[in-house]
C-alpha positions in Angstrom: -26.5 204.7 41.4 -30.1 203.9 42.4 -32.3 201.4 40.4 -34.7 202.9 38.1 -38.2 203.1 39.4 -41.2 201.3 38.2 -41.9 202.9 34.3 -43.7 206.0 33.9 -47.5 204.8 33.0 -49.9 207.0 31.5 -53.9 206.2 32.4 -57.2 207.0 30.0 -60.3 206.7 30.7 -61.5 203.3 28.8 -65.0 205.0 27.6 -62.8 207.8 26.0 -61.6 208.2 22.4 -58.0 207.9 23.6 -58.4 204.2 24.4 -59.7 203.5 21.0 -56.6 205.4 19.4 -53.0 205.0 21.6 -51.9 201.8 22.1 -49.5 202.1 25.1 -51.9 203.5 27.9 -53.6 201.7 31.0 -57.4 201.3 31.3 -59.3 203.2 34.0 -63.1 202.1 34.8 -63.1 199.0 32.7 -66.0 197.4 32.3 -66.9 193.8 30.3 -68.8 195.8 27.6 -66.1 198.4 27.1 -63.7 196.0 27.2 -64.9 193.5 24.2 -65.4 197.0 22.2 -62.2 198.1 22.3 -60.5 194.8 22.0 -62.0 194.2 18.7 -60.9 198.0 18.0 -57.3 197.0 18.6 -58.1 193.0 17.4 -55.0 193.1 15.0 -52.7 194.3 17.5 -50.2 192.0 19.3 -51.0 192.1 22.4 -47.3 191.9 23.8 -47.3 195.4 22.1 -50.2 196.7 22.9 -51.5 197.1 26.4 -55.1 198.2 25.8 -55.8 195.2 24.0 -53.7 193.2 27.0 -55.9 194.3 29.4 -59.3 194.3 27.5 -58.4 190.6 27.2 -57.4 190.0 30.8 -60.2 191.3 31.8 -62.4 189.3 29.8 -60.7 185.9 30.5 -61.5 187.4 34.6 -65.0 187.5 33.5 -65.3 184.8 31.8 -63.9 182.0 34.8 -66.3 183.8 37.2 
């Protein structure tokens, strides 16, 4: 039997409505503002279990050391 294949992702838009409401969903086209928006919308979820804030606050910790 053949190893299961990397997990189905679903990607959204990050200046859509969807990023602001599902939790489990990668970013497209994030930028710094978008980011800090959206991780306050999500601010009191964990981030192990919730990817949009995951990656708004990767990205900002990117920004940040640059």
């Amino acid at each position: 039997m053949a190893s299961d294949p990397l997990p189905d992702r679903t990607f959204v838009h990050a200046d859509g409505k969807l990023a602001e409401f599902m939790c489990q969903v990668s970013l497209l086209e994030l930028t710094v503002e978008r980011a800090r928006v959206l991780r306050h919308i999500h601010r009191f979820h964990h981030p192990d279990e919730c990817r949009v804030h995951l990656e708004a606050a990767y990205l900002l910790l990117v920004e940040d050391c640059w």
